[in-house]
C-alpha positions in Angstrom: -45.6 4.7 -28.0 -43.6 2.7 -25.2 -40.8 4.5 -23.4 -37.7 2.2 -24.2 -35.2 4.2 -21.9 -33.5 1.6 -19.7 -33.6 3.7 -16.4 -30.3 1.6 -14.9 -28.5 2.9 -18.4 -28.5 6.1 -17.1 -27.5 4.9 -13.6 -24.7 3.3 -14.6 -23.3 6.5 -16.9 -23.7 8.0 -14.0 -22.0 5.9 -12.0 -18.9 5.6 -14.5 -18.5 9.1 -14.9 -18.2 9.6 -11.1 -15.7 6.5 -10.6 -13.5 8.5 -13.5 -13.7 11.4 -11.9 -12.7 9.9 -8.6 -9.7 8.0 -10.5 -8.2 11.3 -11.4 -5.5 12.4 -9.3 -5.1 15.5 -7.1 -3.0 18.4 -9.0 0.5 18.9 -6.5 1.4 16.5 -4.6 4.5 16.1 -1.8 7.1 13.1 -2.2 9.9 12.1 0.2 13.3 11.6 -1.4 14.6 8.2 -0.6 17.8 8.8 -3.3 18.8 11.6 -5.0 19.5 11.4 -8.9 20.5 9.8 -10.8 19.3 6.6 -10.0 16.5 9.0 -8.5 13.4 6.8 -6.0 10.9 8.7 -4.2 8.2 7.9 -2.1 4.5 8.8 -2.7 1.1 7.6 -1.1 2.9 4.2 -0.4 4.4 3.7 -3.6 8.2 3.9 -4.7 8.7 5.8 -7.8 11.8 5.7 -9.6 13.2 7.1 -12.7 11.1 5.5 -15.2 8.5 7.0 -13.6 10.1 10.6 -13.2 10.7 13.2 -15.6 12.7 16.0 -13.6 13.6 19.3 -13.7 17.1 19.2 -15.2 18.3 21.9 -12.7 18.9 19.4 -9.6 21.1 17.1 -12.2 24.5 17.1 -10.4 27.2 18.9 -13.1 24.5 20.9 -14.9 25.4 23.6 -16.1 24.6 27.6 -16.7 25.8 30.4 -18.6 26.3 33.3 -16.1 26.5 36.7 -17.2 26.8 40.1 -15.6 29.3 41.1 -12.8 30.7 40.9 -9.6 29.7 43.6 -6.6 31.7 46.8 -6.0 34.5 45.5 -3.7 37.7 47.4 -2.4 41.2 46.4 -1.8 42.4 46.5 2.0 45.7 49.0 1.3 44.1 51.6 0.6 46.3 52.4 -2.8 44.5 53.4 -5.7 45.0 49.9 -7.4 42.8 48.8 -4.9 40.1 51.0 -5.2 36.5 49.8 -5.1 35.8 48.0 -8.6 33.7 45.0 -10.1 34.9 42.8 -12.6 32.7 41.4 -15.5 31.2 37.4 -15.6 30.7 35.8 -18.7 31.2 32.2 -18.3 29.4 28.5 -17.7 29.2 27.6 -14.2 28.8 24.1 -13.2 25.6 23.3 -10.7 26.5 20.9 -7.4 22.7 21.3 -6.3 20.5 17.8 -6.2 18.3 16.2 -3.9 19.3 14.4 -1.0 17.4 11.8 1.0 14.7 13.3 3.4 14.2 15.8 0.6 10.7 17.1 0.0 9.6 17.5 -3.4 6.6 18.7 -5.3 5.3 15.8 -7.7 2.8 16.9 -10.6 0.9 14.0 -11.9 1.3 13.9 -15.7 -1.3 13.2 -18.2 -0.9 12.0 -21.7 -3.6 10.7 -24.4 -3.1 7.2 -23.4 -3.3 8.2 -19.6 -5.9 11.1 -19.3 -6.2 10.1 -15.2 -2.2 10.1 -14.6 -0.8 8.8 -11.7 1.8 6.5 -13.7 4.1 9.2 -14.3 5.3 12.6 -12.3 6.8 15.7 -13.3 9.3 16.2 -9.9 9.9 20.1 -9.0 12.0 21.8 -6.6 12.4 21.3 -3.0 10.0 22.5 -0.4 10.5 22.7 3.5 8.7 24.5 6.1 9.4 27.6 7.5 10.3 27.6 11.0 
């Protein structure tokens, strides 16, 4: 019986699962804020991403906000009267964040991947801020 195997078939498969593989982006990545939220743009390999792009962690949101609870540090009074003596009060309340980014910012950028997008790159999860230590 003839061998009907098309040797450039399997060449090609080859080939197209390597160019896939290549197409996949690397996991974290660094981006350079170039405005902080919420009209949020960063810059990546070259490209400008902006919000439609981003999903971010809510945390750098100017105005968002906590629930705190525990307490204050032992602290004393400066008269030295027994009102004053060292004592802590309790916390139990929402506190309002002020932290966001700010241009120059560096930021970690995780490509996201969905069914319709299994090499991502079109969208990025945007994380904390990073800087060097001195």
């Amino acid at each position: 019986m003839k061998n009907t195997n098309d040797p450039y078939k399997g060449i090609l498969g080859l080939m197209a699962a390597v160019s896939q593989r290549n197409g996949i982006q690397n996991g974290v990545s660094v981006g350079l804020v170039i405005s902080g939220p919420p009209d949020i743009k960063i810059s990546y390999n070259g490209m400008t991403l902006t919000k439609e792009q981003l999903l971010v962690d809510e945390y750098w949101i100017p105005g968002h906000t906590r629930h705190v609870v525990g307490s204050t540090d032992y602290a004393g009074g400066g008269s030295g009267d027994a009102a004053y003596e060292s004592h802590k009060h309790p916390v139990n309340n929402d506190e309002t964040l002020t932290d966001t980014w700010k241009p120059g910012d560096r930021v970690a950028l995780i490509p996201l991947y969905t069914k319709e997008d299994m090499r991502g790159g079109q969208k990025f999860i945007v994380f904390g801020k990073l800087r060097y230590l001195d």
